[in-house]
DSSP file (Angstrom, degrees, kcal/mol; ACC not computed):
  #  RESIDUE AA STRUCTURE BP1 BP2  ACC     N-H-->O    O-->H-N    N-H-->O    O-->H-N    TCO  KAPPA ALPHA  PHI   PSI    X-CA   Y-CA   Z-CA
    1    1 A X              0   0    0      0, 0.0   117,-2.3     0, 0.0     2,-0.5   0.000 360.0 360.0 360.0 141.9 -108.8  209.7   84.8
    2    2 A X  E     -A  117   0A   0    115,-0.2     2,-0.4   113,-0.0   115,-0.2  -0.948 360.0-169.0-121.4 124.9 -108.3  208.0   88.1
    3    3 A X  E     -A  116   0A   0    113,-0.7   113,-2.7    -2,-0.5     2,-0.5  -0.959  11.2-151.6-123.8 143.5 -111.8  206.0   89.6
    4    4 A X  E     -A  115   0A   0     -2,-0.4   111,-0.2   111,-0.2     2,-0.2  -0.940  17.6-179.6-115.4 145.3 -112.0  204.7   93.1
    5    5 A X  E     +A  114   0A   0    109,-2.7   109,-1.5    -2,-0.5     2,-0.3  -0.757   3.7 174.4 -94.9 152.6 -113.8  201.9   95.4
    6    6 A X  E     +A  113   0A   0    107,-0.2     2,-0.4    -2,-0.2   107,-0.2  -0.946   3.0 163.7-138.1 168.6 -113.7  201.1   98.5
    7    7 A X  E     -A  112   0A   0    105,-4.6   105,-1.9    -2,-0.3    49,-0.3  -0.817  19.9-150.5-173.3 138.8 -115.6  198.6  100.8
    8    8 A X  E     -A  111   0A   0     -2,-0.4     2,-0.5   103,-0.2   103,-0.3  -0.423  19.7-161.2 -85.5 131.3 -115.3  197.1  104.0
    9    9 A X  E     -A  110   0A   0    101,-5.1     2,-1.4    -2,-0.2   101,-1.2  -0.946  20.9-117.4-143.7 156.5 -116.7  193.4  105.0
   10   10 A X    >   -     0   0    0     -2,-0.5     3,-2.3    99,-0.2     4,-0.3  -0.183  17.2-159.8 -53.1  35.6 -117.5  191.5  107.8
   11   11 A X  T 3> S+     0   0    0     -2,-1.4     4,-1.2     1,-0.3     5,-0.5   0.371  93.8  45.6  10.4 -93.0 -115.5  188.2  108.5
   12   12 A X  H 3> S+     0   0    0      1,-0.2     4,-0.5     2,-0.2    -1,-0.3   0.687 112.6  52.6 -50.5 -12.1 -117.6  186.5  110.6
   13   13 A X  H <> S+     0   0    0     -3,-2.3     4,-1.4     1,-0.2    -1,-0.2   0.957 111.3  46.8 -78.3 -48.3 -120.6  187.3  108.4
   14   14 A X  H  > S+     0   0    0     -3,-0.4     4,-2.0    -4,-0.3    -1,-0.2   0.622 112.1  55.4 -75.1  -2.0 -118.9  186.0  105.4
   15   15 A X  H  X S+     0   0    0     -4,-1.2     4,-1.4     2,-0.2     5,-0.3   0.755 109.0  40.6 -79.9 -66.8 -117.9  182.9  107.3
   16   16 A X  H  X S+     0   0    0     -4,-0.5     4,-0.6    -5,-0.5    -2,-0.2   0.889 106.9  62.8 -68.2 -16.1 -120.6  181.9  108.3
   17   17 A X  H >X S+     0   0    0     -4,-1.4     4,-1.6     2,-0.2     3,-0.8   0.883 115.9  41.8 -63.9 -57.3 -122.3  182.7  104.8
   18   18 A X  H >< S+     0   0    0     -4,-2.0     3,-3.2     1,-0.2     6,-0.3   0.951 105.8  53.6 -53.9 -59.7 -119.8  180.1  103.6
   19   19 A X  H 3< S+     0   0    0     -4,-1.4    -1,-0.2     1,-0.3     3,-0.2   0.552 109.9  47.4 -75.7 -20.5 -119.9  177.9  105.7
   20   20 A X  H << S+     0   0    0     -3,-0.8    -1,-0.3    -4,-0.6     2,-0.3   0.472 122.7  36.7 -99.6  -1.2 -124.1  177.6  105.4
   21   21 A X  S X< S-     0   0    0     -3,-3.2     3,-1.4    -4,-1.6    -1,-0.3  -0.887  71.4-172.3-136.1 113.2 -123.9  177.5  101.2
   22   22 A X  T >  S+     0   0    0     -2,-0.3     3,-1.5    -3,-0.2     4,-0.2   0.893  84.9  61.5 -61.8 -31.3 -120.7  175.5  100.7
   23   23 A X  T >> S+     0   0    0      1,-0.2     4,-0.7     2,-0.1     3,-0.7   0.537  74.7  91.6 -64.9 -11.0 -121.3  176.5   96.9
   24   24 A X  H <> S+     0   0    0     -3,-1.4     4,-3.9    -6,-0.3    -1,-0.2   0.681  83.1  55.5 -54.5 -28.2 -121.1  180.4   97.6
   25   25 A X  H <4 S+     0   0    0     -3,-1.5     4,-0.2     2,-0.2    -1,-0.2   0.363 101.4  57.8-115.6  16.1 -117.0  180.4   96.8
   26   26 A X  H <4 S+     0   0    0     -3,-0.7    -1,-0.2    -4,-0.2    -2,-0.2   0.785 114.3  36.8 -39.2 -67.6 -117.6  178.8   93.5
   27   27 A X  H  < S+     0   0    0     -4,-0.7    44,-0.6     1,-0.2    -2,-0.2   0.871 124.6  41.3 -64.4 -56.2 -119.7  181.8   92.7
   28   28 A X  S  < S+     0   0    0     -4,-3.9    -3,-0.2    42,-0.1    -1,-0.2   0.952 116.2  43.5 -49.0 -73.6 -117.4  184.5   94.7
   29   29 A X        -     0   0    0     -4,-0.2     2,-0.2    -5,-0.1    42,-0.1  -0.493  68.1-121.9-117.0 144.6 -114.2  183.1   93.6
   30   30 A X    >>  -     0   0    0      1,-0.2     4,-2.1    -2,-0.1     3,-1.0  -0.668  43.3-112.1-100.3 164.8 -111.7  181.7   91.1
   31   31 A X  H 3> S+     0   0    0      1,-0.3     4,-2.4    -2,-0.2    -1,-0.2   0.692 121.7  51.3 -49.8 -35.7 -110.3  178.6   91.7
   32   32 A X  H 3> S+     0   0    0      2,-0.2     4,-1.5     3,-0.1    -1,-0.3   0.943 109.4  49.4 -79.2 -36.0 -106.8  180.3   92.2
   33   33 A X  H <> S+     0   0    0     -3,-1.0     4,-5.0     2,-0.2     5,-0.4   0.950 117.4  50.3 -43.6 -65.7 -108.4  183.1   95.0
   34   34 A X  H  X S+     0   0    0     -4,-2.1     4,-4.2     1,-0.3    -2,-0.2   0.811 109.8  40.7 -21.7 -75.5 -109.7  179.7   96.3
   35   35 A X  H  X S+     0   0    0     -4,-2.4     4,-1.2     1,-0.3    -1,-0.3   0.811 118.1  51.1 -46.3 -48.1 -106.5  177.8   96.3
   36   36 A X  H  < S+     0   0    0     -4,-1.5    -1,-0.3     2,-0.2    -2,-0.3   0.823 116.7  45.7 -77.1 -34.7 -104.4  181.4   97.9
   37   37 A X  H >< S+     0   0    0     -4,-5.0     3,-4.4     1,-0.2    -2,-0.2   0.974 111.1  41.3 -96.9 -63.4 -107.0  181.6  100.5
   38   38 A X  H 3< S+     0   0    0     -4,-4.2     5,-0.3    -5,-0.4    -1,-0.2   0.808 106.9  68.9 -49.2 -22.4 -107.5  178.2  101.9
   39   39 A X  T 3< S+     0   0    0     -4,-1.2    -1,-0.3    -5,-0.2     2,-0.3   0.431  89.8  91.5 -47.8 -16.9 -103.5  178.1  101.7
   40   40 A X  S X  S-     0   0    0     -3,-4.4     3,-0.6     1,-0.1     4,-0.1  -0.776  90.0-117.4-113.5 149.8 -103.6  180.8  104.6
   41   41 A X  T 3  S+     0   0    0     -2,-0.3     2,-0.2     1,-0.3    -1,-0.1   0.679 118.6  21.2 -16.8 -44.1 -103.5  180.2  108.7
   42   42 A X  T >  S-     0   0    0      1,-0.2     3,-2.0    -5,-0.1     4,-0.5  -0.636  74.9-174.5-142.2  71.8 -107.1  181.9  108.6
   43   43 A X  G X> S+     0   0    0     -3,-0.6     4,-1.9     1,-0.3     3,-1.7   0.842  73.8  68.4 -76.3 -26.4 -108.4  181.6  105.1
   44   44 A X  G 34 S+     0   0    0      1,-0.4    -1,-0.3     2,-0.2     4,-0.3   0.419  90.2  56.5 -99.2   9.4 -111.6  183.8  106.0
   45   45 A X  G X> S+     0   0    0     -3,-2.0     4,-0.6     2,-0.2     3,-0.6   0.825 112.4  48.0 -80.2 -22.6 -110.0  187.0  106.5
   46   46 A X  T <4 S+     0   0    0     -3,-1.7     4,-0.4    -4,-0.5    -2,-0.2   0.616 109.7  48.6 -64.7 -35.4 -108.8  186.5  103.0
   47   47 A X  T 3X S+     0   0    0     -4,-1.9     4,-0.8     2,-0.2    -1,-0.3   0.698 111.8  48.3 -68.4 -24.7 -111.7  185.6  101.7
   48   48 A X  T <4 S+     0   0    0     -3,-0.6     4,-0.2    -4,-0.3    -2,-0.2   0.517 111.6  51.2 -63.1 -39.3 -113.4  188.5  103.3
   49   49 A X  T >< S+     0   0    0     -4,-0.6     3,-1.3     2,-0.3    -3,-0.2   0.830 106.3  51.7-100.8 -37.3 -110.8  190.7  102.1
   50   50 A X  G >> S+     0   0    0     -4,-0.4     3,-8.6     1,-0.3     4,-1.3   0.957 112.4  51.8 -75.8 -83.3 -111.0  189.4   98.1
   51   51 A X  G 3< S+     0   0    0     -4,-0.8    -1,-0.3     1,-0.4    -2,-0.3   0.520 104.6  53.1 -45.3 -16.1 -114.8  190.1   98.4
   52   52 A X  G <> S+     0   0    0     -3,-1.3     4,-1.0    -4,-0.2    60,-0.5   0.468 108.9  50.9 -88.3  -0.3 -114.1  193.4   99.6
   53   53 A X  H <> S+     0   0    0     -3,-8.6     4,-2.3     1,-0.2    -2,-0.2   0.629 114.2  40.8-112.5 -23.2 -111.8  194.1   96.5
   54   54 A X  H  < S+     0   0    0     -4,-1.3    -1,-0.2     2,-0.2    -2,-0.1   0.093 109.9  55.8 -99.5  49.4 -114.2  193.0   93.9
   55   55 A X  H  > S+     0   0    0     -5,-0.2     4,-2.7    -3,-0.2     3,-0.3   0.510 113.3  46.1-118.8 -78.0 -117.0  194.7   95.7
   56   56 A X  H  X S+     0   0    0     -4,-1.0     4,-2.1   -49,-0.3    58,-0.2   0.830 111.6  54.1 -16.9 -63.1 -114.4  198.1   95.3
   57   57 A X  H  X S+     0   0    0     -4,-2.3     4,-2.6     1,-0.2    -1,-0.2   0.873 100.3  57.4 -51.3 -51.7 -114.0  197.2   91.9
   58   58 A X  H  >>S+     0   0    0     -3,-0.3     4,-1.8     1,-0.2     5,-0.5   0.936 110.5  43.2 -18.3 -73.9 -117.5  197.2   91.3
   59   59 A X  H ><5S+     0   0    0     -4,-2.7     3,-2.4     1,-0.2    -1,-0.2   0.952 113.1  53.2 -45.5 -57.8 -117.8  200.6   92.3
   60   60 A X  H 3<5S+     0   0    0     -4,-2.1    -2,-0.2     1,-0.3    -1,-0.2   0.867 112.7  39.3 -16.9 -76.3 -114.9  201.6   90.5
   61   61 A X  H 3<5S-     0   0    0     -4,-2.6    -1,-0.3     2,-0.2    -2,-0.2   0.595 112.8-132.5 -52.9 -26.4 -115.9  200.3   87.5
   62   62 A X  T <<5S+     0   0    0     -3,-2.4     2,-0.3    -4,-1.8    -3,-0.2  -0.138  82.2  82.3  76.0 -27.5 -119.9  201.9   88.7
   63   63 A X      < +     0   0    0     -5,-0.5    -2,-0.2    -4,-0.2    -1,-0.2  -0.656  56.6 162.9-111.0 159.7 -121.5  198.8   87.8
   64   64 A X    >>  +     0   0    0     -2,-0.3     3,-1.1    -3,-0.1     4,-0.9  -0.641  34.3  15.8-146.5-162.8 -121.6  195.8   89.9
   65   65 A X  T 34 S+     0   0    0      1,-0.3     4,-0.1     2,-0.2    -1,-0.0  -0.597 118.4  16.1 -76.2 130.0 -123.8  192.0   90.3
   66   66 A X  T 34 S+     0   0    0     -2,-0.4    -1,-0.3     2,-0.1    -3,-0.0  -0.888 126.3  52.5-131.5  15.1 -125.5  190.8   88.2
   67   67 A X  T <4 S+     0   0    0     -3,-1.1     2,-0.3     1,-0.1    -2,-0.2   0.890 119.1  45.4 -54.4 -35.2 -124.1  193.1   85.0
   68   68 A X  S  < S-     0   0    0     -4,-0.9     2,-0.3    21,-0.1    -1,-0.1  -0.896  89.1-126.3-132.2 134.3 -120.5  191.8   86.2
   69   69 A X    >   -     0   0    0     -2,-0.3     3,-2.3     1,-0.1    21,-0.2  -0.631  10.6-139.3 -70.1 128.9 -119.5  188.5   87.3
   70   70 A X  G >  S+     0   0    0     -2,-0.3     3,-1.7     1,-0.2   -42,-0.1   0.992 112.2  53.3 -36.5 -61.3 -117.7  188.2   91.1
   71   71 A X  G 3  S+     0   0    0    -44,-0.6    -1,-0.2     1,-0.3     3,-0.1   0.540  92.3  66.9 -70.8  -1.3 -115.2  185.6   89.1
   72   72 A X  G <  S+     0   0    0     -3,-2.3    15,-1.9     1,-0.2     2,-0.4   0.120 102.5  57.7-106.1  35.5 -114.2  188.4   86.0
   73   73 A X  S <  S+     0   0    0     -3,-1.7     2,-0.3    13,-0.2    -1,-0.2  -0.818  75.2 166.5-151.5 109.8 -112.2  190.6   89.3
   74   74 A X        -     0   0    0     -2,-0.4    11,-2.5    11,-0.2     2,-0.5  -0.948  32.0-155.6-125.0 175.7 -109.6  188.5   90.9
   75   75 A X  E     -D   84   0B   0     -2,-0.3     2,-0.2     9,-0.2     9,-0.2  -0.986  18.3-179.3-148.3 116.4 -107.3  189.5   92.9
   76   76 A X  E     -D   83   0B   0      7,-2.0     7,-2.9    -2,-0.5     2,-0.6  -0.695  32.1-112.4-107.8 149.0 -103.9  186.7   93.0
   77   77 A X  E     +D   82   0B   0      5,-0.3     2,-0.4    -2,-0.2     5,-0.2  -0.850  40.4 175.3 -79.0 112.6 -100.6  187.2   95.3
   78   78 A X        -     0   0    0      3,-2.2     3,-0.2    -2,-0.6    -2,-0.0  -0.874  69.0  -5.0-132.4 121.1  -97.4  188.0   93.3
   79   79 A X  S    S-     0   0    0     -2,-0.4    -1,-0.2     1,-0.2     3,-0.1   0.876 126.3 -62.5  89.1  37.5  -94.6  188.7   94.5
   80   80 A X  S    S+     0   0    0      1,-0.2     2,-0.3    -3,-0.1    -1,-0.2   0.749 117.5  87.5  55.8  28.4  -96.0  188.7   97.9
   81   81 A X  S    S-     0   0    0     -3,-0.2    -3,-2.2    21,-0.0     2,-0.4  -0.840  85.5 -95.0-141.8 171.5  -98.5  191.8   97.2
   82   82 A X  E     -D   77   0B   0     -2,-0.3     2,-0.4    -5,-0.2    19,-0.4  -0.751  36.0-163.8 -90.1 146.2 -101.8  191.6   96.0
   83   83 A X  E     -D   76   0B   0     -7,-2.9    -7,-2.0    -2,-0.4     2,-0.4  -0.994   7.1-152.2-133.4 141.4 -102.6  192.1   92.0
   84   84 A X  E     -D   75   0B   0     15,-0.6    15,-0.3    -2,-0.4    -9,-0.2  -0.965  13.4-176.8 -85.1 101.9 -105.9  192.8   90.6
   85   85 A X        -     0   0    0    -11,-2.5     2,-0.3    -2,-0.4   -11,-0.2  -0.489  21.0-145.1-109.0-178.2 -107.2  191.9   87.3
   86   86 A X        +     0   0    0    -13,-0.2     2,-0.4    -2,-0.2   -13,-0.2  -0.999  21.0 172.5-145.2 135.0 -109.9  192.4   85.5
   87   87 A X    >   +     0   0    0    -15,-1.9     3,-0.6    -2,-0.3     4,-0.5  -0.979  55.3   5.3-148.4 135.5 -111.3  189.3   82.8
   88   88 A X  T 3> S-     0   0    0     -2,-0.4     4,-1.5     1,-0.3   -20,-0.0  -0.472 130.8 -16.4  98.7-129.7 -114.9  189.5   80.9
   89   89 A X  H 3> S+     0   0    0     -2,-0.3     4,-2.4     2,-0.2     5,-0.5   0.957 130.2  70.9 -76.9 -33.8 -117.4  192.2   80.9
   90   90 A X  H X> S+     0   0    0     -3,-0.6     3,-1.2     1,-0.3     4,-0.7   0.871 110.5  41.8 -29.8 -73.5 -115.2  193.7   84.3
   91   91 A X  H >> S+     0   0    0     -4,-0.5     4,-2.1     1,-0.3     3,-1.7   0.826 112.4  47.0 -28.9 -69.3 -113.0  194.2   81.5
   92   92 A X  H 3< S+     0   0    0     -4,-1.5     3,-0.4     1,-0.3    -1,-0.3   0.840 113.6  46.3 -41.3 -55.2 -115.1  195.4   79.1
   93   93 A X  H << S+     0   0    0     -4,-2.4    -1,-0.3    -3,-1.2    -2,-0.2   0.309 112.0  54.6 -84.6   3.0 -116.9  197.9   81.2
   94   94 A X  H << S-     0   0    0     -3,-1.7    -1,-0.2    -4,-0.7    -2,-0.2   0.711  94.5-156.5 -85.1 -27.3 -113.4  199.2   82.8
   95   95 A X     <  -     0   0    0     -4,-2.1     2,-0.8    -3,-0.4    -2,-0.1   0.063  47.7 -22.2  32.6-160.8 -112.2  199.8   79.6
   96   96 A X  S    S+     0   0    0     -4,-0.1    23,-2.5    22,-0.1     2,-0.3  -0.343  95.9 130.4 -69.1 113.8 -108.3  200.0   78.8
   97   97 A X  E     -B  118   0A   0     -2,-0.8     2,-0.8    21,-0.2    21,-0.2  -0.966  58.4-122.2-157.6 135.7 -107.0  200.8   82.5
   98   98 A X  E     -B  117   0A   0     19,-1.2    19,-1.9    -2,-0.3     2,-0.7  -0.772  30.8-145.7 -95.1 122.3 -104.3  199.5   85.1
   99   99 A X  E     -B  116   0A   0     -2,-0.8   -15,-0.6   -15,-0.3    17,-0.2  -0.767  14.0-168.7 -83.9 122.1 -105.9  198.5   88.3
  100  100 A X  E     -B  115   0A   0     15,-2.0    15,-2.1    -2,-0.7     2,-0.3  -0.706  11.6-170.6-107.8 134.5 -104.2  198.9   91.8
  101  101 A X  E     -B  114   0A   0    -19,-0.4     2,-0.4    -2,-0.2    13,-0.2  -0.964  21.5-171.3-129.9 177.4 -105.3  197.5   94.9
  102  102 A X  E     +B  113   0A   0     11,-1.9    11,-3.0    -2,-0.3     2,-0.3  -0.990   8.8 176.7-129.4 130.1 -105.0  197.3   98.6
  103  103 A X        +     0   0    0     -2,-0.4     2,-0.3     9,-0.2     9,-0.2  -0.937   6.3 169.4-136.3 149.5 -106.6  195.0  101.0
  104  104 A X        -     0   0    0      7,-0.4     7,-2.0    -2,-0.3     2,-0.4  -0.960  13.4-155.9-158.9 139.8 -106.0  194.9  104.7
  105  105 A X  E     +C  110   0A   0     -2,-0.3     2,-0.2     5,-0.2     5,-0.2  -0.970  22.9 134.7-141.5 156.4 -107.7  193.1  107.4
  106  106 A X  E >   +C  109   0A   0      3,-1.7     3,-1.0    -2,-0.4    -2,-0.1  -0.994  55.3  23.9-170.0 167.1 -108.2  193.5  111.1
  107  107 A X  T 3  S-     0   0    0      1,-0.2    -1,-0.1    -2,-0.2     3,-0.0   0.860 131.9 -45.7   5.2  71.6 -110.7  193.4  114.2
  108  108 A X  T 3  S+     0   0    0     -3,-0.1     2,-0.3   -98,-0.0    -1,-0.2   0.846 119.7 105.6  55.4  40.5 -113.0  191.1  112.4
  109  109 A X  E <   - C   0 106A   0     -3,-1.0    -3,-1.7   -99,-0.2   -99,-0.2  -0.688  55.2-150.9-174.5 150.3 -112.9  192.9  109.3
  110  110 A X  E     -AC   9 105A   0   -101,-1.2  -101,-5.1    -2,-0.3    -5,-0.2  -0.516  20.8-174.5-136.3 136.0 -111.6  193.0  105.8
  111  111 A X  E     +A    8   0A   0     -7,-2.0     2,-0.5  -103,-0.3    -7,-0.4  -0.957   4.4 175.7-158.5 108.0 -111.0  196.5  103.9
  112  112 A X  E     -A    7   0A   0   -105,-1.9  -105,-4.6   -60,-0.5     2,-0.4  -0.904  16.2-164.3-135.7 162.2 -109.9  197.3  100.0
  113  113 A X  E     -AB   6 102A   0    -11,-3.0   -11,-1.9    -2,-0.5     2,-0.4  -0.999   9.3-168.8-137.7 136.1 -109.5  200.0   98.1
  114  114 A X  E     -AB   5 101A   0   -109,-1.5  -109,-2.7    -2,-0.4     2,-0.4  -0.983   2.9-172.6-140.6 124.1 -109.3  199.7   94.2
  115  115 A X  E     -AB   4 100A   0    -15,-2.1   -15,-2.0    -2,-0.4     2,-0.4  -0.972  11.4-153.0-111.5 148.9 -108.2  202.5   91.8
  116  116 A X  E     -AB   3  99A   0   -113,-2.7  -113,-0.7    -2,-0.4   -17,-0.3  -0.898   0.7-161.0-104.1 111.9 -108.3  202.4   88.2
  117  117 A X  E     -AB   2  98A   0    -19,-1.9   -19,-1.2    -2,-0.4     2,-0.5  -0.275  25.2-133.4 -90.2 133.7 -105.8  204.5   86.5
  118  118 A X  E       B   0  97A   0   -117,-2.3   -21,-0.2   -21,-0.2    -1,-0.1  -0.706 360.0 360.0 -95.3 137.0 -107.5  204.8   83.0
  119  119 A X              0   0    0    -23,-2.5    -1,-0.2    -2,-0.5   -22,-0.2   0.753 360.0 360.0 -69.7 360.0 -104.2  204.0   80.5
């Protein structure tokens, strides 16, 4: 079985969401998202764009916050692509499955799409 997400976000919304609870990208994000995004020219399309891939996942998965933590779906750079994991109940409630994503951003907004190809 193949399940899909997708979801779209705002930049400037989530920018400015940060930027008025510095304590939001605890909550959003693992320390390693954290680290890959501030790392970038523009961290808040990347930030934008990570929140639009566990938002996807969410769907994916059907269940979303507050049954599933933002911080058990990250989504790390290897190898110059994005990878998606899944850590905690995400897991749990995915069951055994490989998860693919794609994130893309442009004119002020951030856009992923997450399948989970059930193994």
């Amino acid at each position: 079985m193949i399940r899909l997400g997708v979801d779209v976000v705002d930049i400037a919304r989530l920018e400015q969401r940060m930027q008025r609870w510095p304590r939001l990208a605890n909550r959003l994000f693992t320390q390693a998202e954290q680290v890959y995004c501030r790392g970038k020219p523009h961290p808040p399309q990347h930030f934008a764009a990570r929140v639009a891939a566990k938002e996807a996942a969410f769907k994916a998965i059907g269940k979303g916050w507050p049954k599933l933590s933002w911080t058990d779906i990250e989504v790390v750079s290897a190898a110059d692509k994005p990878v998606l994991t899944l850590a905690g109940k995400a897991a749990e409630e995915a069951g055994p499955c490989t998860p693919v994503v794609s994130l893309s951003h442009d004119a002020g907004v951030a856009i992923a799409a997450v399948l989970l190809l059930d193994a």
